[in-house]
VOLUMTOR-100576 format. One line per 10 residues: number of its first residue (from 1); their letters; for each residue x, y, z of C-alpha. Coordinates in pm, 1 decimal, padded with zeros to 6 digits, always signed. Layout:
<nodes>
NUM> A> X:Y:Z  ...
</nodes>
This chain:
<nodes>
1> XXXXXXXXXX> -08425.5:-02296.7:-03617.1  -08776.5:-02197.2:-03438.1  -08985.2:-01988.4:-03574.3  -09350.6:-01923.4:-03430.8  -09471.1:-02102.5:-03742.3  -09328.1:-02427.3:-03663.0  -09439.4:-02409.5:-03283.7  -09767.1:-02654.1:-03191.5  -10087.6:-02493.4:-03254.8  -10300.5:-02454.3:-02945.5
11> XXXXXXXXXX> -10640.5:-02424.0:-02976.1  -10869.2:-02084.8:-02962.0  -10820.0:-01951.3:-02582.9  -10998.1:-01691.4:-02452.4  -10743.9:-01464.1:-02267.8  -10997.3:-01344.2:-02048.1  -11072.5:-01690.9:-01932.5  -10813.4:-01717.0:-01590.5  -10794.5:-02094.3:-01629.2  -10733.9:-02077.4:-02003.8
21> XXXXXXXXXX> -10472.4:-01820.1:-02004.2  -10329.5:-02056.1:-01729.9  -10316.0:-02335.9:-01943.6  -10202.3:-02168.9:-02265.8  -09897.8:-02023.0:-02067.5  -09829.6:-02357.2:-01927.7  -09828.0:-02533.3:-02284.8  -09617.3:-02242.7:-02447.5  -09280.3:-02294.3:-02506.1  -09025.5:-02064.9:-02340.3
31> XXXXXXXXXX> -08860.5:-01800.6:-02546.2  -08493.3:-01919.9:-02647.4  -08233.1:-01682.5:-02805.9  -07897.5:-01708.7:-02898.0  -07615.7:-01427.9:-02907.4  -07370.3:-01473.7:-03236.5  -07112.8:-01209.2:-03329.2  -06728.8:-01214.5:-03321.1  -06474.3:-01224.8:-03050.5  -06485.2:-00963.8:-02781.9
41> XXXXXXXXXX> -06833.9:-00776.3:-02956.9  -06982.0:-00817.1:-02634.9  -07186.3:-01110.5:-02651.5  -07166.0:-01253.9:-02292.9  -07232.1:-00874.5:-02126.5  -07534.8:-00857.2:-02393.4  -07649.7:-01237.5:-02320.3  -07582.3:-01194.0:-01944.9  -07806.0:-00880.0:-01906.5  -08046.8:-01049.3:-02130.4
51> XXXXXXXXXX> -08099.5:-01327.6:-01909.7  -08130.5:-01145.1:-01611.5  -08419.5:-00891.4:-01709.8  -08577.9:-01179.8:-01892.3  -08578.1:-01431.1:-01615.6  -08395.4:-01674.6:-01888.7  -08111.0:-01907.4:-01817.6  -07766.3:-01755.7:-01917.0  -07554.7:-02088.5:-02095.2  -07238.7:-02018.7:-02139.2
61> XXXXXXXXXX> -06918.6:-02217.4:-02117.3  -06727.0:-02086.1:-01811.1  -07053.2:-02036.3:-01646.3  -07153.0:-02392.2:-01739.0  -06847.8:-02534.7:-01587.4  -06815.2:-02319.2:-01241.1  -07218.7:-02449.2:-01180.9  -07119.1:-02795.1:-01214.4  -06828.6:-02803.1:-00992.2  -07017.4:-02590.5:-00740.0
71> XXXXXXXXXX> -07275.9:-02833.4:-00729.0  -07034.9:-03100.4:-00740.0  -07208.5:-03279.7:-00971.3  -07086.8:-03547.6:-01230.5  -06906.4:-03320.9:-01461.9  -06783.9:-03108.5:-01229.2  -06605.9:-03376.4:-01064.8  -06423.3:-03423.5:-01404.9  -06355.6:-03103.7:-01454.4  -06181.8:-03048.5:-01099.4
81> XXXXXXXXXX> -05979.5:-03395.8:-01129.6  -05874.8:-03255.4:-01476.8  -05774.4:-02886.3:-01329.2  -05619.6:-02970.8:-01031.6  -05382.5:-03233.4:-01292.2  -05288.7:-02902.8:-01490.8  -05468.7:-03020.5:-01777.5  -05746.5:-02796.3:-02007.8  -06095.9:-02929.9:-01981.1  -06145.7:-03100.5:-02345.3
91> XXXXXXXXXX> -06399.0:-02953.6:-02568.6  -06589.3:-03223.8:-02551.3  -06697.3:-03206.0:-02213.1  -06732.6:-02872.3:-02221.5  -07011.8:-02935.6:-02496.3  -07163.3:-03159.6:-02336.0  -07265.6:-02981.3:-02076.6  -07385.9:-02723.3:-02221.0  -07603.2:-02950.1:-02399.4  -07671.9:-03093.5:-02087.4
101> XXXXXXXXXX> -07808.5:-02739.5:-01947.8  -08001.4:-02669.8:-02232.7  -08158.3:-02984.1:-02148.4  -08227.8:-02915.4:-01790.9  -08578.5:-02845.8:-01637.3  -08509.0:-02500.8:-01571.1  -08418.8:-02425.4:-01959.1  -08754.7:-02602.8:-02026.0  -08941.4:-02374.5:-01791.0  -08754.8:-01993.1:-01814.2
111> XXXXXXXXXX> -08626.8:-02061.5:-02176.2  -08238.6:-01973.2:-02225.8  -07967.5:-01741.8:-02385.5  -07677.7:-01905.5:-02528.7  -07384.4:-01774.8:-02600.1  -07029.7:-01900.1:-02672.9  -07158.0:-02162.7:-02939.6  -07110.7:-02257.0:-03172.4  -06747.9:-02205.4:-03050.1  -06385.0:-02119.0:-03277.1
121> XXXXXXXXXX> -06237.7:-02411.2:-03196.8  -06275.6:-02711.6:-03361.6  -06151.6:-02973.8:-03195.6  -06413.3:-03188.9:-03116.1  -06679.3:-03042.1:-03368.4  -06598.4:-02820.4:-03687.7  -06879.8:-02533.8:-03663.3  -07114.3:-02705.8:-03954.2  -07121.6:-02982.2:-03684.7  -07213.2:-02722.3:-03401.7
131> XXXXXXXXXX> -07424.1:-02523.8:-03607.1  -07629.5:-02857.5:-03695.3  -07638.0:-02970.1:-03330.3  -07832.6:-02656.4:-03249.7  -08053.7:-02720.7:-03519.6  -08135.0:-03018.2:-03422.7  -08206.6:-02920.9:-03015.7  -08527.4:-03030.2:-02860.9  -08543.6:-02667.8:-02740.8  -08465.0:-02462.4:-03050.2
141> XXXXXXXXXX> -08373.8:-02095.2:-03011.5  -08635.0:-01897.5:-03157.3  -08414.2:-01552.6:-03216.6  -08047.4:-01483.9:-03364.7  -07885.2:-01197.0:-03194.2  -07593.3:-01068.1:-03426.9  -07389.8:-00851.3:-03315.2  -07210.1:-00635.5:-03634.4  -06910.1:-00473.9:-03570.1  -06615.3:-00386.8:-03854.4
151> XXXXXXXXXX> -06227.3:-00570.8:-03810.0  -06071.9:-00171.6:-03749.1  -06343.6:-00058.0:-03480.6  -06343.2:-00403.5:-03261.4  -05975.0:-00440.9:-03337.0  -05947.1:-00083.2:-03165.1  -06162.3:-00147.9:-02906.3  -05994.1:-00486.8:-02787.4  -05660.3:-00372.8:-02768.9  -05777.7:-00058.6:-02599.7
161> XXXXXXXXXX> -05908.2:-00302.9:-02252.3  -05753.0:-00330.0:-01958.2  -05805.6:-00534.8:-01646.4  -05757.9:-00489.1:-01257.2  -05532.5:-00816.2:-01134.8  -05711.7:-00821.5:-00802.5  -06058.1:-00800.4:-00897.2  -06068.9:-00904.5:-01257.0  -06288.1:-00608.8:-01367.9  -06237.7:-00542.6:-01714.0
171> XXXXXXXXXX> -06250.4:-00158.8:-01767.3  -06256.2:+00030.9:-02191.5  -06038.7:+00264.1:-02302.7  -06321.6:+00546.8:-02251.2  -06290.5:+00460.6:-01868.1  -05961.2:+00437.6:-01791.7  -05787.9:+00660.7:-02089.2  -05741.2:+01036.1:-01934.2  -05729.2:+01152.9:-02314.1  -06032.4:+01011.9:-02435.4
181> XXXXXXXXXX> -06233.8:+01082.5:-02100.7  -06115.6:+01448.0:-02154.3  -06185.9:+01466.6:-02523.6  -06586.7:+01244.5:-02457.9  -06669.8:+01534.0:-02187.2  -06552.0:+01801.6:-02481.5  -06807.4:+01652.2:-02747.0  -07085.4:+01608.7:-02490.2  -07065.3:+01957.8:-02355.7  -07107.3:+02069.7:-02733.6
191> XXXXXXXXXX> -07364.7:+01861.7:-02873.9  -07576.0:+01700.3:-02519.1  -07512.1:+01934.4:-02231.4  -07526.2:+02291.9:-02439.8  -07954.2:+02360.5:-02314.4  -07822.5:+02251.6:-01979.3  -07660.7:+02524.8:-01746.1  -07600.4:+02333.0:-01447.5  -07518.8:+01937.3:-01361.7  -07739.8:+01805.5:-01094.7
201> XXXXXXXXXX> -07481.1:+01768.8:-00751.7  -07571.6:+01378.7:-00718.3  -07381.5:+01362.5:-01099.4  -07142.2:+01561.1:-00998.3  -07019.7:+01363.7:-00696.1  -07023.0:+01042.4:-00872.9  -06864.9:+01142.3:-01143.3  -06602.3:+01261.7:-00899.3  -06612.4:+00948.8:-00710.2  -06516.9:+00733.0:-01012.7
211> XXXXXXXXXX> -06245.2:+01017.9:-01109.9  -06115.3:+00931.7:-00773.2  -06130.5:+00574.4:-00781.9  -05972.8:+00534.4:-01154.6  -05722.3:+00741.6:-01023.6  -05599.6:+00504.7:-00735.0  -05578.3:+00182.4:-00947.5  -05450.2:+00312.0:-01299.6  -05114.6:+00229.8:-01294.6  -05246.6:-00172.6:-01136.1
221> XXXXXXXXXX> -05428.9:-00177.9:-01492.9  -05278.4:-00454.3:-01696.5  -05327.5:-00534.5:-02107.7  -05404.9:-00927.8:-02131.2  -05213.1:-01126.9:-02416.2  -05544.7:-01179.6:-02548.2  -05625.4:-00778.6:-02600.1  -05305.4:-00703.4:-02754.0  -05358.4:-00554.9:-03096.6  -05178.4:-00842.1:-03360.4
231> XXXXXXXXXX> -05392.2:-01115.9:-03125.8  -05719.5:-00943.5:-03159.3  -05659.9:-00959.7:-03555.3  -05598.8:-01251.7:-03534.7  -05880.3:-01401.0:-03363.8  -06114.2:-01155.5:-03570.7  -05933.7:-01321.0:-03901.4  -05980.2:-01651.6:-03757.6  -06362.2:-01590.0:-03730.8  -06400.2:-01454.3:-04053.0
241> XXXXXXXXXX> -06204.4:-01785.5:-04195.3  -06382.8:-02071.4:-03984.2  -06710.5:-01957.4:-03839.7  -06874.8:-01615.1:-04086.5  -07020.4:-01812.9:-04376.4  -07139.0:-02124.6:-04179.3  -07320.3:-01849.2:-03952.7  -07453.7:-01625.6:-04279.7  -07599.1:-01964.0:-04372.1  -07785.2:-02018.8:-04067.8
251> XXXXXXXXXX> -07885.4:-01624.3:-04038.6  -07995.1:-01672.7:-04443.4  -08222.5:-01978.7:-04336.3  -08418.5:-01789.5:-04001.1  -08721.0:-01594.7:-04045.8  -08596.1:-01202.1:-04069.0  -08861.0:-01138.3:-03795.4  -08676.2:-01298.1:-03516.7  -08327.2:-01216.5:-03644.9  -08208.8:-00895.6:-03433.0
261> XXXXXXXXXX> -07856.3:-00724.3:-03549.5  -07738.1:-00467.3:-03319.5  -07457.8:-00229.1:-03398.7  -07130.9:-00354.2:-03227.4  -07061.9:+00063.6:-03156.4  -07300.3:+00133.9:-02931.8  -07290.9:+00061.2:-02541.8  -07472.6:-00264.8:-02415.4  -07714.1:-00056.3:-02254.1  -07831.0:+00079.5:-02583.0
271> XXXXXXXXXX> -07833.5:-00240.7:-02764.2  -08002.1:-00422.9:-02462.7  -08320.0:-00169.2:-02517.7  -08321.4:-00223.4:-02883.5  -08390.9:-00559.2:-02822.5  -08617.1:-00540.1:-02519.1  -08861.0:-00328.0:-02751.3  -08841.3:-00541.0:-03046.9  -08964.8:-00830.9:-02795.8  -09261.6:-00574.0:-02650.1
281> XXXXXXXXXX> -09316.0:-00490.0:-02934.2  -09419.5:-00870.6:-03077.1  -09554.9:-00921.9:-02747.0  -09264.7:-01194.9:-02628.2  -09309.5:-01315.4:-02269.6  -09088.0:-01321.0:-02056.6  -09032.5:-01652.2:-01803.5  -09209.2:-01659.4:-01518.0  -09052.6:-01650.6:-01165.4  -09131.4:-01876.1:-00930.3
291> XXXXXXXXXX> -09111.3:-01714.5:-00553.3  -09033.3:-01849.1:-00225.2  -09317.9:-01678.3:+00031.5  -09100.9:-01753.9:+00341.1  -08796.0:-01713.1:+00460.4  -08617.5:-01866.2:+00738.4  -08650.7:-01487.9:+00957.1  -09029.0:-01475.3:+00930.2  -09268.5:-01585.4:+01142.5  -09385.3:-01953.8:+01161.3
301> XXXXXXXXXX> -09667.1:-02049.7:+01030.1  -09698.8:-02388.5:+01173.8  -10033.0:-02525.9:+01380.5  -10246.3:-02301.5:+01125.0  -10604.2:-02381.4:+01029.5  -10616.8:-02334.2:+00605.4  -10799.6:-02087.9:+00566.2  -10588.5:-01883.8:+00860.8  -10306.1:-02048.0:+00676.4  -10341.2:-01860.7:+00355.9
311> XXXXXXXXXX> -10451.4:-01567.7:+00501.7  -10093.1:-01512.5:+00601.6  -09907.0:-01617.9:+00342.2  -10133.5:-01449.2:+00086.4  -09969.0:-01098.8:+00235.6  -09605.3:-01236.3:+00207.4  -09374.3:-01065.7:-00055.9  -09652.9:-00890.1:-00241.0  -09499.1:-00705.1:-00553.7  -09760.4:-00459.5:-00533.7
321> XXXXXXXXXX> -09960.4:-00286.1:-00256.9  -10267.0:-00493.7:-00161.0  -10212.6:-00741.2:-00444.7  -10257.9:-01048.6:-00242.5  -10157.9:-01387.8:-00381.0  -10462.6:-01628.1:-00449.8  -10532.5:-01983.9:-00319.6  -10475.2:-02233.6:-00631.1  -10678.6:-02534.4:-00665.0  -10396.8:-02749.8:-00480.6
331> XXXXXXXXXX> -10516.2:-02608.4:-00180.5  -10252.9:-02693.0:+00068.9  -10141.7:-03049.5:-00112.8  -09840.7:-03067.4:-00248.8  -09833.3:-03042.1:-00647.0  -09548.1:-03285.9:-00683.9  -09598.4:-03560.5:-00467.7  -09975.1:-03522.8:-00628.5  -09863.0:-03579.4:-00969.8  -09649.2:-03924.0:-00822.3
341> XXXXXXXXXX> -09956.0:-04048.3:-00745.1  -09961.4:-03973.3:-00354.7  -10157.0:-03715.5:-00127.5  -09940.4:-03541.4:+00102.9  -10031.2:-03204.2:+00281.9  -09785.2:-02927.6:+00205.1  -09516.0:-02780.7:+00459.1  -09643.5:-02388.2:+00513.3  -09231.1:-02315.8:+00525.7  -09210.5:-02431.1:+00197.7
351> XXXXXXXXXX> -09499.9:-02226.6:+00032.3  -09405.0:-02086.2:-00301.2  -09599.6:-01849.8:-00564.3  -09639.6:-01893.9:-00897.0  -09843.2:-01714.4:-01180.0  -10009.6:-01519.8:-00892.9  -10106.4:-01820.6:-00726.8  -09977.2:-02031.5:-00400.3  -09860.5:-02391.4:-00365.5  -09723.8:-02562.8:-00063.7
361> XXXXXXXXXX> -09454.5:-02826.9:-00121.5  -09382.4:-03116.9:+00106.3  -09021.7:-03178.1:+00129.4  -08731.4:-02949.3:+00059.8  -08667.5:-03213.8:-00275.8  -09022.8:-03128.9:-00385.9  -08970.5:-02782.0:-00364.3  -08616.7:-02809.4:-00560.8  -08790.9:-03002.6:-00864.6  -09124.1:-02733.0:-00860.8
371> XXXXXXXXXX> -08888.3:-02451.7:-00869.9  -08685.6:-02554.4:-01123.4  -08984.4:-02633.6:-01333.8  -09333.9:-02642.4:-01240.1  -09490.5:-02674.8:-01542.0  -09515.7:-03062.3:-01522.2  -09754.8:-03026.3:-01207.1  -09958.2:-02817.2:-01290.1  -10078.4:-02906.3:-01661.5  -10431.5:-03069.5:-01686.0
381> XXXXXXXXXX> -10589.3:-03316.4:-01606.7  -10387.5:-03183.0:-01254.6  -10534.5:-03215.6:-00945.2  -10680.0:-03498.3:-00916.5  -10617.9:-03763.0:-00691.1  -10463.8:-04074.3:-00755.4  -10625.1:-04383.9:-00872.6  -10522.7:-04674.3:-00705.7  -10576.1:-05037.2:-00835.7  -10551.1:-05380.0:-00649.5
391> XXXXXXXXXX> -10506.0:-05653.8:-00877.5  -10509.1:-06012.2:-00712.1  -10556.3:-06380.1:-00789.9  -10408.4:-06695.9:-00766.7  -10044.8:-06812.4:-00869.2  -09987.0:-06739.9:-01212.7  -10317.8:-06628.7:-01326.8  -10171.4:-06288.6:-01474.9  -10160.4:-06053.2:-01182.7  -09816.8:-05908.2:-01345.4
401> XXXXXXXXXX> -09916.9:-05883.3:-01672.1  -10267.2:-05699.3:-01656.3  -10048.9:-05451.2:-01398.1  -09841.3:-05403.6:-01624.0  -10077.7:-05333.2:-01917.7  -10274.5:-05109.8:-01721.2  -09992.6:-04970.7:-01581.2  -09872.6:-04854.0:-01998.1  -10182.5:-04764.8:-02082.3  -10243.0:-04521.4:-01828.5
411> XXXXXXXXXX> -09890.5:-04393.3:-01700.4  -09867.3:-04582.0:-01374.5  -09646.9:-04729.2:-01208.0  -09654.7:-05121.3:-01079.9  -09644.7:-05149.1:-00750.3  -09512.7:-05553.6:-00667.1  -09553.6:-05652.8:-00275.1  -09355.5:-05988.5:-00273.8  -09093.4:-05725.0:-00432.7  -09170.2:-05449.6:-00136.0
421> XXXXXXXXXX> -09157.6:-05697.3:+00104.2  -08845.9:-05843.7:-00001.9  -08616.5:-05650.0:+00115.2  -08788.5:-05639.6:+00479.3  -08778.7:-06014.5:+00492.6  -08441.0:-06060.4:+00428.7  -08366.8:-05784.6:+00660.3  -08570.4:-05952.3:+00963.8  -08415.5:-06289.1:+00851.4  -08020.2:-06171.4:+00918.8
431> XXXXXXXXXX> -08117.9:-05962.4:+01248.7  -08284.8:-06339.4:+01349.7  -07977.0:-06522.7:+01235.7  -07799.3:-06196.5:+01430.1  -07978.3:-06262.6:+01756.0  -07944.8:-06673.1:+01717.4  -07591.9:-06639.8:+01714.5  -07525.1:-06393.1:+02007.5  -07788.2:-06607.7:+02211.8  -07560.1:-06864.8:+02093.6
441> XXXXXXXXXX> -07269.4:-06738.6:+02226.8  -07408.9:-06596.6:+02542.7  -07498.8:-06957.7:+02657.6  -07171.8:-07108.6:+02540.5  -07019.2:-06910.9:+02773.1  -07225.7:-06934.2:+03042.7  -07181.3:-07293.2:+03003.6  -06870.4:-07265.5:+02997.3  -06809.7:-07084.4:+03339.1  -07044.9:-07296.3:+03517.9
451> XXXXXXX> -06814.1:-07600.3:+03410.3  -06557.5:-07414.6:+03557.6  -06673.4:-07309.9:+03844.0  -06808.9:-07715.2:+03906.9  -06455.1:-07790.1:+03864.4  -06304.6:-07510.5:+04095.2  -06554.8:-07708.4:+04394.2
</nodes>
């Protein structure tokens, strides 16, 4: 696993230096965690919260799978052939694409929470082989979340769920239970609420509110197979069995300073702020979001000079009063098509902030890849324009070699014109051969009727 030892050792920074702090962020790798504890502890509401106060990527299995086929992409098409056959998807694919996300460019850039792996079942990996594979990431997760819970409390608390059929919610026993909603406003009235001599009316009418609303859909709540008592023991007993003392391993092996256990008893509210001020509190960073500065309702911006030009967009979604967003060194070229070696001025509709700073994106594919991860673009020795080398001579003197050395050696890319001009050639060559034969055919029968027509007289 990570630890902050193993990470790459950046030089002395001064973090009063605007540039260097800019740079040191940039080269820092994102904060990964990883959520462990057993079935139904509440790792995906922990992980899912998680990831959206700490601008991280949430990876989890069904979450995995509903992105891909929404976005229709490779595995997603897989998965939908397989569902709409009846058939489970296999773990297989389901691992790799998780994999696959933890790979992505936005895992590389906002860091990620995992969760779900490594998984009970072991039928494409047994959990040594899962726990190795996340050893062995590229982007290792530097903390271990574990949630503890005993067998008898989580047992208790699994059987005691219910869920609405029509919206899926899942609601505790302490929500929908009339007995134990009774008995908790018994104990808080004698140990929180005894100083107190009035509730505030807001309280009051939501409390009455969700009275009111768990009243209407109690008898629609339904006990999955899955929450039914002899089932939850089961799974817990499986865990215990497969998965506890390949995970105690890996827990032995990380550094106890980013291993957090949380009491399974307490409500993910209270374990999410344990762990938000154990990160504060070792100064952990949190990604950084990158913001779109206009939106399809506001005004356009086109046919302004620059400086005009980020004048306005400088005042666009400010998170705090007069805090104006600063002109980056990009001015208004676009960071991506920079780094591909071409200058291209920037579309003011798709201007973007980032680390206080504004960029302006060319095309609406530019702006995907520099939101998903701008780091790339923005690293040193970034901007500077392209250098672009002609290399001629006659027939096989060595044009394509020495392009392609130089090319190596400094990270180009080979540009070959009898290749670019390839494809035009043969393209003017058919619409010739296209326009020969219809000439062709326009004179054969003109020909034709004339002979006709000689005949007719």
């Amino acid at each position: 696993m990570a630890s902050q030892g193993e990470k790459q050792a950046l030089p002395f920074t001064d973090i009063f230096d605007e540039d260097e702090a800019e740079k040191s962020f940039l080269l820092s790798k994102p904060t990964c965690f990883i959520v462990l504890g057993k079935p139904g502890s509440g790792k995906k509401t922990l992980a899912r919260k998680l990831a959206q106060i700490w601008k991280c990527i949430y990876i989890e299995a069904l979450e995995v799978i509903e992105m891909n086929i929404r976005e229709e992409t490779e595995y997603g098409l897989k998965c939908q052939e397989l569902l709409f056959k009846g058939q489970s998807i296999s773990e297989e694919l389901v691992t790799e694409m998780i994999l696959k996300k933890i790979e992505s460019p936005e895992a590389a850039h906002f860091g990620y929470i995992l969760s779900g792996l490594p998984s009970l079942s072991e039928e494409y990996m047994t959990v040594s082989q899962q726990i190795e594979k996340i050893k062995n990431l590229k982007l290792k997760p530097d903390f271990l979340i574990n949630i503890k819970c005993s067998d008898y409390d989580l047992c208790q608390r699994i059987s005691g769920q219910r869920q609405h059929p029509d919206s899926g919610q899942v609601y505790q026993r302490n929500q929908w239970d009339p007995k134990v909603i009774e008995k908790q406003k018994k104990n808080s009235e004698q140990h929180g609420e005894e100083d107190e001599e009035e509730i505030e009316e807001q309280e009051e009418e939501e409390i009455a509110e969700d009275s009111l609303k768990m009243s209407e859909i109690l008898h629609q709540l339904v006990q999955r197979p899955e929450d039914f008592l002899e089932n939850a023991e089961e799974r817990v007993g499986m865990y215990k069995d497969i998965m506890l003392r390949s995970l105690e391993d890996l827990m032995a092996e990380q550094d106890s300073q980013y291993l957090i256990e949380l009491d399974g008893n307490q409500q993910p509210d209270e374990l999410f702020a344990v762990i938000v001020v154990r990160l504060q509190s070792m100064g952990v960073l949190n990604g950084a979001p990158i913001t779109r500065l206009q939106s399809q309702q506001e005004e356009v911006l086109e046919g302004l000079e620059n400086d005009e030009l980020f004048r306005a967009l400088s005042s666009f979604k400010q998170v705090a009063p007069r805090y104006r967003w600063r002109r980056s060194r990009w001015g208004q070229a676009c960071p991506v098509a920079l780094k591909e070696g071409d200058i291209v001025m920037g579309d003011p509709e798709l201007a973007v902030s980032f680390l206080g700073k504004m960029y302006v994106l060319s095309t609406p594919e530019a702006l995907k890849k520099f939101m998903l991860n701008p780091r790339p673009y923005l690293l040193p020795p970034m901007p500077i324009p392209p250098c672009k080398v002609l290399v001629f001579g006659p027939p096989f003197s060595g044009r394509t070699t020495i392009c392609n050395l130089i090319a190596n050696k400094y990270k180009g890319k080979v540009l070959d014109m009898t290749e670019l001009i390839q494809l035009h050639i043969e393209e003017s060559r058919e619409q010739n051969i296209e326009q020969v034969r219809r000439d062709t055919v326009e004179k054969a029968i003109k020909a034709v009727k004339d002979r006709l027509e000689s005949e007719k007289q």
